[in-house]
Structures are given as C-alpha cells and as structure tokens.
KETORKOL-264712 format. One record per residue: residue in three letters; x, y, z of N, C-alpha, C in turn. Coordinates in steps of 0.001 Angstrom, whole numbers, padded with zeros to 6 digits, always signed. Each point is the difference from the previous one (the first is absolute). Example, Ala and Ser with C-alpha at 12.3 -4.5 7.8 and 13.67 -1.06 7.14 Angstrom:
residues 2
ALA+013190-005690+007800-000890+001190+000000+000900+001200+000000/SER-000350+001050-000720+000820+001190+000060-000770+001090+000730/
end
This chain:
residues 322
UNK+024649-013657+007644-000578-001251-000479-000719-000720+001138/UNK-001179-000478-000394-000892-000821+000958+000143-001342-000474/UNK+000588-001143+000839+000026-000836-001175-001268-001016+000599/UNK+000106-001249-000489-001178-000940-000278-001350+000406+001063/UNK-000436+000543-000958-001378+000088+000818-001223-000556-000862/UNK-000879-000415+001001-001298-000876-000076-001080+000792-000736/UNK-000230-000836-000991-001201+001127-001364-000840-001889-000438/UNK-001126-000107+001084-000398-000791-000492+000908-001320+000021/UNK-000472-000622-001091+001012-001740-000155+001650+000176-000115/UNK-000090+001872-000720+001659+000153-000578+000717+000549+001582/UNK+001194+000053-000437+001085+001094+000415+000619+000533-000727/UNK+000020+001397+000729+000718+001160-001106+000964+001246+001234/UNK+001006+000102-001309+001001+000748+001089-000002+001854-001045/UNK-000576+000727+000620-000220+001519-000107+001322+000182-000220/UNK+000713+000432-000807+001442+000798-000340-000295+001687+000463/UNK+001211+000525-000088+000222+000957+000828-000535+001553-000508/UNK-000533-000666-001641-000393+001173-000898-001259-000550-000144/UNK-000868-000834+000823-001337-000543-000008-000535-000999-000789/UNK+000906-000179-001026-000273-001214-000865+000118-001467+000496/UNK-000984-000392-000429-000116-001424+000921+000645-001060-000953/UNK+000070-001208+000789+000733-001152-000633-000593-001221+000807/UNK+000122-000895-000990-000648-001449+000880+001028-000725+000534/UNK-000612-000598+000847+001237-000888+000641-000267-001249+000141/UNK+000958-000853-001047-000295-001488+000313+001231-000803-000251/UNK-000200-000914-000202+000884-000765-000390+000509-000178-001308/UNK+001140+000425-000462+000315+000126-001196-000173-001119-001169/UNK+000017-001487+000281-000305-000833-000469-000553-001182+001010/UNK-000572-001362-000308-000052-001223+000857-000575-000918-001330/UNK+000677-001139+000819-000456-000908-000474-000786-001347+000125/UNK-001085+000165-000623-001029-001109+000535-000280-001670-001037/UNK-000019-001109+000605+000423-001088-000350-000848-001046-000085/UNK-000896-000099-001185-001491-000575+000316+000171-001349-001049/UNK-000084-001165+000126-000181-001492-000982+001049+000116-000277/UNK+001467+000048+000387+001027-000128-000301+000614+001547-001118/UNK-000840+001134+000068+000119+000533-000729+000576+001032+000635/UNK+000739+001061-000344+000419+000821+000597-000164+001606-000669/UNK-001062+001027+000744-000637+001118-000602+001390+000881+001058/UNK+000399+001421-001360+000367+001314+000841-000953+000835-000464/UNK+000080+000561+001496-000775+001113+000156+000578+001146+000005/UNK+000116+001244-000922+001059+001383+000510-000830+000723-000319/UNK+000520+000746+001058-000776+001644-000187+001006+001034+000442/UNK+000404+001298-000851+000666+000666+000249-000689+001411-000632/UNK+000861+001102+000471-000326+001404-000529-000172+000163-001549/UNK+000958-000537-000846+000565-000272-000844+000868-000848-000611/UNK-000081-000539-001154+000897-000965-000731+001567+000257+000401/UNK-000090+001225+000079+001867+000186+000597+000320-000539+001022/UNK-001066-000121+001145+000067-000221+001565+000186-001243-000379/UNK-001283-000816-001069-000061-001857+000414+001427-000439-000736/UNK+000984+000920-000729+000344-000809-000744+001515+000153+000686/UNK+000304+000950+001172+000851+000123+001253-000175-001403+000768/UNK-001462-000652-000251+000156-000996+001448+000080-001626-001096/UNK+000569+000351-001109-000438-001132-000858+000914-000770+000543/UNK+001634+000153+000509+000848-001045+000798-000360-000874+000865/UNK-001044+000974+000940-000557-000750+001366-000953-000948-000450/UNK-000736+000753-001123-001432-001192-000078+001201-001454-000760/UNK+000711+000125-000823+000709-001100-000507+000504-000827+000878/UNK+000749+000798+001036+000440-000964+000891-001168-001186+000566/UNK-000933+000962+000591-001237-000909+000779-000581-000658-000703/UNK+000173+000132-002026-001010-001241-000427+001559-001329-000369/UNK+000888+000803+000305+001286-001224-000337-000157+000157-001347/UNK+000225+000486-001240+000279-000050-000854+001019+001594-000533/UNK+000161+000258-001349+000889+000718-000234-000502+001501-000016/UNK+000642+000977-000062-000454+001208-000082-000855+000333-001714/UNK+000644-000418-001035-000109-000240-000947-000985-001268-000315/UNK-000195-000194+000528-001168-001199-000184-001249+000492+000672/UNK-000016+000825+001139-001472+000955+000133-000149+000815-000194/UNK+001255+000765-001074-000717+000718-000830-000767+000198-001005/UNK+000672-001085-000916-000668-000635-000963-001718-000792+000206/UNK+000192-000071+001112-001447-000695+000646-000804+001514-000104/UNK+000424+000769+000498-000944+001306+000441-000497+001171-001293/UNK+001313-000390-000969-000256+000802-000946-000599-000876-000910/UNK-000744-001096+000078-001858-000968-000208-001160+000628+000262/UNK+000315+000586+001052-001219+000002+000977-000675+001452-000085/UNK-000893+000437+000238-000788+001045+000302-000122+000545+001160/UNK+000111+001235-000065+000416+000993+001203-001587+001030+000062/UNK+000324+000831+001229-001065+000826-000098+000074+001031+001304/UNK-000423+000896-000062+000482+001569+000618-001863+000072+000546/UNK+000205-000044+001408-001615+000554+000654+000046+001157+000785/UNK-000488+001059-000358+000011+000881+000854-001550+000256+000719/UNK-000170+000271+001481-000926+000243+000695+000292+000646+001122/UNK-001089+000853+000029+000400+000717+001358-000689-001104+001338/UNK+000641+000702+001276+000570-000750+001389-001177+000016+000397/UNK-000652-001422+000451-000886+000251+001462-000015+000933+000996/UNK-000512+000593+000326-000135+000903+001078+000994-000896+001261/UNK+000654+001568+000571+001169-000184+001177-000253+000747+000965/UNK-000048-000682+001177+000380+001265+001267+001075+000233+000468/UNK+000130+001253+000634+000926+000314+001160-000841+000428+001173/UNK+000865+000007+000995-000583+000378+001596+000951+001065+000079/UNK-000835+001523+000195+000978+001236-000252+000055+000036+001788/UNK+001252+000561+000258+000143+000650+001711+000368+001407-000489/UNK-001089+000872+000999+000349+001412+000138+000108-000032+001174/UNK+001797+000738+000369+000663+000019+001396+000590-001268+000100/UNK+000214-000048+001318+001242-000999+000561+001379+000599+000147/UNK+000719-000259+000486+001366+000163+000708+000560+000505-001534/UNK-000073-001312-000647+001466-000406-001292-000754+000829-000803/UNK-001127+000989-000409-000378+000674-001257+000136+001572+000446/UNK-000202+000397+002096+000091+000965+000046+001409+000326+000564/UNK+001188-000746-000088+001449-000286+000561+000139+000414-001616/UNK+000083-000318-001050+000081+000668-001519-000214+001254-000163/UNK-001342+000393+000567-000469+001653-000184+001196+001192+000571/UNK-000028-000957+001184+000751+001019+001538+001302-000066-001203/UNK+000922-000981-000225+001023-000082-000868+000114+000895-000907/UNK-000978+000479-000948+000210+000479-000961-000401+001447+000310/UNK-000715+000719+001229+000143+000759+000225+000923+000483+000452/UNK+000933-000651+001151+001000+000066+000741+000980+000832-001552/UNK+000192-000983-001012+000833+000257-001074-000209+001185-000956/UNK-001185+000400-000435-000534+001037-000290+000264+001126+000719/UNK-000302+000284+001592+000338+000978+000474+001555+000167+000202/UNK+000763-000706-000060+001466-000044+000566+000495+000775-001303/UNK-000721+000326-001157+000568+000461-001321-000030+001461+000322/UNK-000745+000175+000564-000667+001407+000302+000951+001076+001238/UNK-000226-001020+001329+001004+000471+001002+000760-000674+000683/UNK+000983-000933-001009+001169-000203-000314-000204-001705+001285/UNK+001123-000740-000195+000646-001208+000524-000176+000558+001768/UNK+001257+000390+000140+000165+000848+000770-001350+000050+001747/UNK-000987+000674-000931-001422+000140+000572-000554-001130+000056/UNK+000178-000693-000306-001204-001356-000143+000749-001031+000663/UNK+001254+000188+000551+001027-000703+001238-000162+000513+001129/UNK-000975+000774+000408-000321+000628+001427-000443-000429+000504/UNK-000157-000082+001477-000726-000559+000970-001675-000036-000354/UNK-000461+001468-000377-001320+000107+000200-000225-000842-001144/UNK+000521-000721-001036-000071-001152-001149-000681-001576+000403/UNK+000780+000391+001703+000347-002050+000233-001402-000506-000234/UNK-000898+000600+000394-001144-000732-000095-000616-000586-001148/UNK+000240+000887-001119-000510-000909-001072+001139-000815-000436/UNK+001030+000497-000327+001133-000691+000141+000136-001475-000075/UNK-000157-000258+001378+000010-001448+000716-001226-000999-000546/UNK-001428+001144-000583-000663-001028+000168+000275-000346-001817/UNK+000593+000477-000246+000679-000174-001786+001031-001431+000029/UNK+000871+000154+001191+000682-001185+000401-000149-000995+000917/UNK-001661-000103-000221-000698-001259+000621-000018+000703+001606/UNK+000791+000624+000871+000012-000013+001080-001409+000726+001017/UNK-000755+000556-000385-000795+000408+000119-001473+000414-000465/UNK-000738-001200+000376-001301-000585-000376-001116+000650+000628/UNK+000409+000776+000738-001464+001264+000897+000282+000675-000870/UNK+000715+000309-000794-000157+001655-001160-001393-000102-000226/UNK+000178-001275-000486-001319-000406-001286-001433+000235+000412/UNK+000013-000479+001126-001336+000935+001141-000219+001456+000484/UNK+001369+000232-000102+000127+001577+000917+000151+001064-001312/UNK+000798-000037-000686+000131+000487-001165-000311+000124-001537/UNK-000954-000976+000150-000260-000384-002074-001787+000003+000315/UNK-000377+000486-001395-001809-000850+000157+000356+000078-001706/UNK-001583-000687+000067-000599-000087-001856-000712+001231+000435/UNK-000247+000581-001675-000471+001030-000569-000725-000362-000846/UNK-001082-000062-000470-000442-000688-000955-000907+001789-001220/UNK+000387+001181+000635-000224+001112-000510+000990+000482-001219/UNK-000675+000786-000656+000580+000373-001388+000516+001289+000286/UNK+001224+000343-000800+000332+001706-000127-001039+000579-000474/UNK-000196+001434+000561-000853+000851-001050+000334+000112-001536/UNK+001665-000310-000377-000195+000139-000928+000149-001074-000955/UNK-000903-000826+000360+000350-001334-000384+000003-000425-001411/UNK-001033+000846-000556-000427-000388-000894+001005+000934-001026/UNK+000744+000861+000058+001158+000530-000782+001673-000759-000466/UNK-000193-000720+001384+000465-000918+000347-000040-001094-001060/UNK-001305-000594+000150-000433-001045-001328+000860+000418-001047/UNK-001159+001193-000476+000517+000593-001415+001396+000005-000237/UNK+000893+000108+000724+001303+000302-000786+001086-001349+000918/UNK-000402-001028+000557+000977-001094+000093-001206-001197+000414/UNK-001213+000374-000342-000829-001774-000282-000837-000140+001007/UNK-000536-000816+000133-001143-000191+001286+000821-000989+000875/UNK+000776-000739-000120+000514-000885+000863+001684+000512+000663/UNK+000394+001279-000169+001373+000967+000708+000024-000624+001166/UNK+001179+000402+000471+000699-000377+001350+000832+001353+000223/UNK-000546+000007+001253+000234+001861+000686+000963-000626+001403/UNK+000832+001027+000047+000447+000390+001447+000023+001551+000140/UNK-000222-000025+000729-000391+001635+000620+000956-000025+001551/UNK+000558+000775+000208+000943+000362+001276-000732+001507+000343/UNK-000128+000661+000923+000068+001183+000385+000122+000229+001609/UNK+000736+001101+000297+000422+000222+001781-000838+001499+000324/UNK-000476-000010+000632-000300+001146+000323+000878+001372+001479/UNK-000569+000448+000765+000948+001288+000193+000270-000462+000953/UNK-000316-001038+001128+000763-000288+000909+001320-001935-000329/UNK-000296+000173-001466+001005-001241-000349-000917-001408-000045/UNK-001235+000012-000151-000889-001082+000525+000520-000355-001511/UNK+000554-001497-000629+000097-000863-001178-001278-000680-000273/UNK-000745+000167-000693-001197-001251-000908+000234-000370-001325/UNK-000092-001238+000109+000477-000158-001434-001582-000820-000247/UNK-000159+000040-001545-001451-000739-000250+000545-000635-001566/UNK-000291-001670-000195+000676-000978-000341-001413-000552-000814/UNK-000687+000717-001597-001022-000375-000823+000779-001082-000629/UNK-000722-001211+000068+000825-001333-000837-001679-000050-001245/UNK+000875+000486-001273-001184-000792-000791-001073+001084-000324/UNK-000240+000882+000967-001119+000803+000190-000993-000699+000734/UNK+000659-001075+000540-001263-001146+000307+000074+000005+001962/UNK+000549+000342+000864-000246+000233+000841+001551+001224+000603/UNK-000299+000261+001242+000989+000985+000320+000861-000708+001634/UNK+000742+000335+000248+000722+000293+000927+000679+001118+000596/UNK-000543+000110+001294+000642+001379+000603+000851-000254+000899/UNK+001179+000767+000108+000940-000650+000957+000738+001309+000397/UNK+000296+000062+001183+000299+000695+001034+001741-000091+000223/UNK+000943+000637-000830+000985-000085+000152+001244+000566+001065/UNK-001005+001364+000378+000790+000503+001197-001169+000505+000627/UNK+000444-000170+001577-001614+000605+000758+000850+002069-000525/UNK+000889+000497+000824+000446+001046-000069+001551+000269-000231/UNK+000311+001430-000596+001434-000328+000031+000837+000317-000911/UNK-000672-000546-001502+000569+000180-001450+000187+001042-000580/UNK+000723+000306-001249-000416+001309-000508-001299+000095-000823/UNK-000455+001324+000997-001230+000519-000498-000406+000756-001504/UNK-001560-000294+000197-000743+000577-001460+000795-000567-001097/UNK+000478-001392+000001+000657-000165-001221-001146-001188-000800/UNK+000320-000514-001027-001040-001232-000569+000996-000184-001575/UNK-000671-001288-000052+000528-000763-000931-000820-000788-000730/UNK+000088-000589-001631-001199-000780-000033+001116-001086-001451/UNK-000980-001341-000047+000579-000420-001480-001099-001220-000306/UNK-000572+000515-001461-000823-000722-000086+000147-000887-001200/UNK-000270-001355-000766+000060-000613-000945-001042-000483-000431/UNK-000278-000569-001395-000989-000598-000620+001373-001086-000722/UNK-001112-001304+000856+000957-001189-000272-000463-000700-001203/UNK-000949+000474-000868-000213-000518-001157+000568+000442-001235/UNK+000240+001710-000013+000947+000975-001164+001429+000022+000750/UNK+000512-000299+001117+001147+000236+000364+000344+001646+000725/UNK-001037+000663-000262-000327+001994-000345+000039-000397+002007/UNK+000983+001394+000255+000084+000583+001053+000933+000715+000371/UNK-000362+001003+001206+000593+001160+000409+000392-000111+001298/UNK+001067+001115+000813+000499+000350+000920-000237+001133+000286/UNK-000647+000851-001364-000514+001509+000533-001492+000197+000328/UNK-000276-001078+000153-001499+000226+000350-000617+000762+001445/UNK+000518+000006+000591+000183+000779+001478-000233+001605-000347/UNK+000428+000234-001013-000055+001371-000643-000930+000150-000154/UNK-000785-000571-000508-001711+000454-000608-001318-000738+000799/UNK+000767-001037+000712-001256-000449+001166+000559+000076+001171/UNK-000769+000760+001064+000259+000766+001104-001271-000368+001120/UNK+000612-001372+000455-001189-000480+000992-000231+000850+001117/UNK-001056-000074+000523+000202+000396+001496+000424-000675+000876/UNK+000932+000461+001184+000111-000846+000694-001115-000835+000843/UNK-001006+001129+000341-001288-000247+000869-000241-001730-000640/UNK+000198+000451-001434-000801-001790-001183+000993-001237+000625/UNK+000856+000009+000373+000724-000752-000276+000204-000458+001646/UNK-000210+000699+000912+000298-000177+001249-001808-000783+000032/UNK-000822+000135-000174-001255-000317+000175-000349-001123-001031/UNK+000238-001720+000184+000064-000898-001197-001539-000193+000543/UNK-000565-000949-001093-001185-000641+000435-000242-001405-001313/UNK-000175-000816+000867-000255-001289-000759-001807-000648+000329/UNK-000811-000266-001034-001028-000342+000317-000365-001417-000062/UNK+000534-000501+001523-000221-001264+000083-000968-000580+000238/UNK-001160+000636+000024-001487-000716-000069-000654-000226-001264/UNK+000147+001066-001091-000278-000264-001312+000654-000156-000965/UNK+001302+000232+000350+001406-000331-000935-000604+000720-001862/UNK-000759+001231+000189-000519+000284-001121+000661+000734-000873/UNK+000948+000756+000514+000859+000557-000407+001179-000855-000677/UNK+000584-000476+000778+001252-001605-000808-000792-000410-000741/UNK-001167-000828+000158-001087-000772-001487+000290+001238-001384/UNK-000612+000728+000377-000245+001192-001400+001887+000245-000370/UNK+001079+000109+000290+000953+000200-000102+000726-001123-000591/UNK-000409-001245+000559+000441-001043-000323-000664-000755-001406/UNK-001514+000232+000158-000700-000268-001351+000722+001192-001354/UNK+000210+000403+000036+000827+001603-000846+001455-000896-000113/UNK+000520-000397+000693+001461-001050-000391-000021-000942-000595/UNK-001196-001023+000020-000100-001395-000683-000421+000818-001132/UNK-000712+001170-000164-000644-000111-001389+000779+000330-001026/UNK+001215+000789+000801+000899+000790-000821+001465-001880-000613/UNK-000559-000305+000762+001175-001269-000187-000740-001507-001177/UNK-001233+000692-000043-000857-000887-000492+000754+000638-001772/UNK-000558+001413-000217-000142+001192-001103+002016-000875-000252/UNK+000881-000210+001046+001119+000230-000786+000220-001566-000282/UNK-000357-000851+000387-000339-001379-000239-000163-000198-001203/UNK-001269+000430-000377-000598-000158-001284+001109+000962-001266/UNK-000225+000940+000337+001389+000910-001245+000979-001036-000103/UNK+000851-000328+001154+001078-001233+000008-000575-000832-000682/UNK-000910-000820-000007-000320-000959-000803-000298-000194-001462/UNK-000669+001029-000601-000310+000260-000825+001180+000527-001049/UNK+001159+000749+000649+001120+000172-000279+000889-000771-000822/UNK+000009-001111+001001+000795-001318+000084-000594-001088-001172/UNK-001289+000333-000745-000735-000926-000313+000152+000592-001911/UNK+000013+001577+000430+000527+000564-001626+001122+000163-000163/UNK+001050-000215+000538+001301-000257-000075+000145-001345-000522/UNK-000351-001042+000592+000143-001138-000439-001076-000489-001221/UNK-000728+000599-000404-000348+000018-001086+000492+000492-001348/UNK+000389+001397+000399+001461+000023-000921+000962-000517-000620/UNK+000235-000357+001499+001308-000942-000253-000485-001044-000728/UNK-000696-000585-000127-000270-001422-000794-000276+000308-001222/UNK-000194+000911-000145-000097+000295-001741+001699+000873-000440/UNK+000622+000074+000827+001507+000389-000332-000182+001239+000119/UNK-000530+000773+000177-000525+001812+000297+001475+000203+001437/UNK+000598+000800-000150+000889+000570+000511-000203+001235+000485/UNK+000394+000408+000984-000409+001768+000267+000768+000858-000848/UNK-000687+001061-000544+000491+000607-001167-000589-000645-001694/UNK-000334-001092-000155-000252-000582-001310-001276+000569-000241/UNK-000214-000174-001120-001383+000545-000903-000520-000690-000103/UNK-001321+000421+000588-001467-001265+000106-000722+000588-001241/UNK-000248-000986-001073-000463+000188-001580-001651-000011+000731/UNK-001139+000278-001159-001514-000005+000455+000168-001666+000003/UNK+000225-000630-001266-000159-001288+000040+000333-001002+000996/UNK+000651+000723+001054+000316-000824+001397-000870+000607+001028/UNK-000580+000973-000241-000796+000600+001046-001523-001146+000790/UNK-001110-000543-001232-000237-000403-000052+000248-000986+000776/UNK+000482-000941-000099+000651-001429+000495+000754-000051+001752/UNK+001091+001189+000185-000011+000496+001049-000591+000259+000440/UNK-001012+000974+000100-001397+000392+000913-000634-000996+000369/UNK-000433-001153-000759-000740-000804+000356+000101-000782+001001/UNK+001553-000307-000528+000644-001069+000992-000179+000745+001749/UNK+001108+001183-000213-000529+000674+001476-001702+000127+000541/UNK-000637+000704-000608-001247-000605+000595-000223-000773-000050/UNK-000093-001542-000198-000253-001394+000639+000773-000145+001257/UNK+001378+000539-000131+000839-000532+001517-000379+000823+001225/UNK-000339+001722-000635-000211+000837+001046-001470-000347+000769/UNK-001093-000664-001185-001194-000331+000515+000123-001251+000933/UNK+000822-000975-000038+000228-001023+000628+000024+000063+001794/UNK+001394+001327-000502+000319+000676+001852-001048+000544+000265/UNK-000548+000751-000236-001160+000782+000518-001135-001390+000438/UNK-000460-000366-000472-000716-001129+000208+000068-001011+000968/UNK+001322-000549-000009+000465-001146+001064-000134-001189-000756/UNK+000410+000152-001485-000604-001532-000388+001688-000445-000306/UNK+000486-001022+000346+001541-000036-000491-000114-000240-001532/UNK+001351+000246-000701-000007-000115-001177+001580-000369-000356/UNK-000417-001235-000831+001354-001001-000137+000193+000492-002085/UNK+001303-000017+000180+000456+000189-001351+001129-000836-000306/UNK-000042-000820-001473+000434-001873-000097+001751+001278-000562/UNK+000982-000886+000625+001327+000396-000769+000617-001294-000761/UNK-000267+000025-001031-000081-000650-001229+001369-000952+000720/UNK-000080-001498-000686+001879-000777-000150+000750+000926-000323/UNK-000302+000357-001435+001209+000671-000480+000810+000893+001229/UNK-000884+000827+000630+000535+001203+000618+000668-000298+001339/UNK-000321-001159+000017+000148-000832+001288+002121-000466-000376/UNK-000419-001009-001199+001176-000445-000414+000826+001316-000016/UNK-000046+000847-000743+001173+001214-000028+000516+000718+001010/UNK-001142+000173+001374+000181+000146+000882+001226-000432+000794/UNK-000563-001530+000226+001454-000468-000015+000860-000994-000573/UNK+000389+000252-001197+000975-000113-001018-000078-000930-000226/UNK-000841-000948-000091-000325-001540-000577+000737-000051-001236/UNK+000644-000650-000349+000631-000450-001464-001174-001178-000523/UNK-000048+000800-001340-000598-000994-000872+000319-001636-000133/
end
C-alpha cells in the first residue's frame, strides 16, 4: 500500500492490489448564518453510516435524530478517474541493491546448503546485507540495464513485467548472482570472488500480476557465464530502461483499465439484483448494456459521473423508522 499520495487537488492511497481510494475527511462541519451544513463523504453508505455516532456527537444532537435528518436528504455516488500522479523511481542505492544481494544470498543457500553460505569466502556480501559494509556496493554490484536472450520466451510464459534471479558459479567457484526486478532494470552482484561449489546455478522467477512461477527454471535457461560476468548499463541514453520501462506502464495501463471496467459491470449487476450464477432474461439485456456503456464511456473519457441515491435508499440504509 502507498498511502496518501498527491493526484492534483485530491489525495489518494494505492491499496496493495492497486485499487485506489480517496482520502479525506470522513465528514465536517460547516456553519454559515447560524446555520449548520454536514458534509460526508464516504466509500459507501455502510462506511457513513459506521461514523453516524461521531457526526451526532459533533452536531450535539441524537443518533436517531440524524438519522432521520439524512434519510430527507439526497445522496449521490461520483465516480472519476485520478489526476495524474508522480513518483521519483531510484534504480540502485544501498537499500534496493542490499535486497537483491539478500535474496540472492537466500536463493543460493537452497542450492548449497546453510552450511556454505556461513563461510568465510561469504563475509563480504554478507556484511554488506547487515549494513556493515558499504564498499560492496562499489566493488561488487552494477546496473544492467540488458535483456536475456531469451527474453522474449520469458514474456510469453510469465508476462512482460517477471522478476528473475539467476545464480550461477563457474569452475573455479566464482558466485554471480543477477537480480531482474520487474524486467525493468537488472542487478549484478558478485557473491563470491573464488572458492564455491563449482558449475552449479540456480534460478526463480515470478510474474507478480498471475501469481505464476517457478524454481525449475534454471533447467531450461542456461546463461552464460561470460553474460553475466560482463553487465552494461547505458547511462548516456538510458534507451534501453525507457523502451523496457515504457512496455511496464503500458502493461499497467491495459490492467488498469480491465480492473476498471470490471468493477463497473459488477456493480451494475449488482444494482439490478443479478447475482453470479442468475439468469440474465433478453428483456434485461437491453437496459443493462446501456447503463454500462454510459459508465464505461464516462471512465474512458475523464468526464466524472454522479448517480442521485434516492431518500428512500438512503433511509433503509440506515434504518430510519418511519
């Protein structure tokens, strides 16, 4: 979760499955010619009608007395998509390549055992895993900003945006481990100069959008060592990260929109009482469709679009007595 971040006039806090949420103040109250206006805004009628104690308290009257006030009044549901947001991305630094070294360290220790990865010829990355050693990061790590040859197989069967570790030692024990975050840049890191057991390798790669990944992948991709000992980052045209990185937003854009659109015929459903599993008659087809294309045209567009939730629905909501 990212929470309150700056989109324009709003704030919005990114949840951990990408769905966004606004962030404000759940109610206030403003006090104009002796008059006294509430203001609420919540996710849902369930949420405002959780804070209905608090708002009672702050107008001094009864719980039951603003409800009855509210289930008067007219409600209304706006959905719009977010002003444009930045982030400031860091590729490298201590704390992102102290993670890599980590998770290689852990990866290979599966391979040739606890044991091995408590050795002397270890301390060096070791230490700089436990803060103690901050020349690794100069002497031992670079960016990579190069693709596997087989990258694009890669795509095909766990996504354009995977996350690779690759381990391999070659015949005199030399450790490299190479640390793909994202598909979006690389890290190479130098785990033992000499020493280890040889000709061995290891790999584990994921796609963090299907959950889909393996531990046998080492089996069927067989780097060279020559690739992996030889990184190269192109820090004059950074053309390589751009094209890699443009290929990530677009793919996050493509799952954005599915998410949304998702979320938008679901809840269209739902408002006509459609249940998963129930039988959609022709005579509802009609009427449904429509409705979704007006809301789906709305998102696509950027135009917000407010929909009135009647008293009634308001009152039942929360349990107004007649």
């Amino acid at each position: 979760m990212i929470k309150k971040v700056k989109a324009g006039k709003d704030t919005i806090t990114i949840e951990s499955d990408g769905k966004l949420r606004a962030v404000g103040k759940p109610f206030q109250i403003v006090e104009k010619d002796g008059i006294k206006q509430l203001q609420i805004n919540g996710q849902s009628l369930e949420e405002i009608k959780n804070n209905i104690p608090h708002m009672a308290a702050a107008l001094k009257i009864t719980e039951e007395e603003l409800i009855q006030k509210l289930s008067k009044v007219s409600a209304f549901v706006e959905e719009r998509r977010p002003f444009p947001f930045q982030f400031r991305f860091a590729f490298g630094g201590s704390r992102a390549v102290r993670s890599a070294v980590k998770s290689c360290l852990v990866l290979w220790s599966t391979l040739v055992g606890n044991d091995e990865i408590k050795t002397e010829k270890y301390n060096y990355a070791r230490m700089f895993v436990n803060g103690e050693n901050e020349d690794f990061l100069s002497t031992s790590t670079n960016l990579d900003s190069r693709i596997y040859e087989q990258n694009a197989t890669l795509v095909d069967k766990y996504g354009p945006v995977f996350s690779l570790i690759y381990i391999k030692s070659d015949e005199q024990g030399r450790v490299i481990g190479h640390f793909t975050a994202l598909n979006l840049i690389g890290f190479q890191v130098i785990l033992v100069e000499q020493g280890a057991p040889a000709n061995r390798q290891i790999a584990l790669i994921t796609d963090p959008i299907t959950g889909t990944w393996s531990s046998d992948i080492a089996d069927t991709l067989d780097v060279p060592f020559d690739w992996l000992s030889s990184p190269d980052y192109d820090y004059e045209t950074m053309d390589r990260s751009r094209q890699r990185f443009d290929a990530v937003m677009a793919r996050q854009v493509t799952i954005g929109r599915e998410r949304e659109v998702g979320r938008i015929v679901d809840s269209v459903f739902k408002s006509h009482g459609i249940m998963e599993g129930d039988l959609v008659t022709s005579e509802m087809v009609g009427s449904i469709s429509k409705t979704i294309a007006h809301r789906v045209a709305h998102h696509f567009v950027g135009v917000p679009l407010r929909t009135p939730i009647p008293p009634a629905e308001v009152k039942e909501a929360f349990g107004a007595k007649s």
